[in-house]
C-alpha positions in Angstrom: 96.8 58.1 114.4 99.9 56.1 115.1 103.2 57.9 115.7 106.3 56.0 114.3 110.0 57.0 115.3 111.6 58.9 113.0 115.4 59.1 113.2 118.0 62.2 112.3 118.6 59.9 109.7 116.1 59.2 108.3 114.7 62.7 108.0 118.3 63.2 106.4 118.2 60.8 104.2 114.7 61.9 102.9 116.1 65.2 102.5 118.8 64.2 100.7 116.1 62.2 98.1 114.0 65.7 97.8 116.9 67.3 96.7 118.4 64.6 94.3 114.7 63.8 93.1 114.2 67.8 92.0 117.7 68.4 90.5 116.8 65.0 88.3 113.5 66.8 87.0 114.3 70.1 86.6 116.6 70.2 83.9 114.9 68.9 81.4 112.1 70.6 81.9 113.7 73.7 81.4 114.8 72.8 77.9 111.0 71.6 77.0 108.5 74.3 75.8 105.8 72.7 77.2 102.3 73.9 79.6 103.8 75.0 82.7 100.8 73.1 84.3 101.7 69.8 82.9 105.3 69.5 83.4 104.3 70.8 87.2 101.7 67.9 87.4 104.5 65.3 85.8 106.9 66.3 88.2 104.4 65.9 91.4 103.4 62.6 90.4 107.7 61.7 89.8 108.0 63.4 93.1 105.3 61.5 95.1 106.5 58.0 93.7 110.0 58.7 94.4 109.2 59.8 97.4 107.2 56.6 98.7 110.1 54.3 97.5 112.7 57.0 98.9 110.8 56.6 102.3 111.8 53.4 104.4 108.3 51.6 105.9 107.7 52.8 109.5 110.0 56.3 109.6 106.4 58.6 109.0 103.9 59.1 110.5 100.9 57.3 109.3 97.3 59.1 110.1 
């Protein structure tokens, strides 16, 4: 396991890309009438990517 510093910001700024990231996908998935369990799986895979590009190399820790 190697622990990595991880700044206020940083943990802010991931924060802040959570947030943005889930106000992005939920609207329109409210309009759709579609399986709960797909949109849910669509919007975890959106999530994760957004996530890895939201989160700067060497801010988490990596196990």
């Amino acid at each position: 396991i190697t622990e990595l510093e991880t700044t206020e910001e940083d943990v802010r700024f991931v924060q802040h890309q959570v947030i943005r990231i889930a106000a992005e996908n939920v609207q329109p998935f409210k309009r759709m009438k579609m399986n709960r369990n797909v949109v849910y799986r669509v919007s975890v895979q959106r999530w994760k990517k957004s996530i890895k590009q939201a989160i700067p190399h060497g801010t988490i820790t990596a196990c």
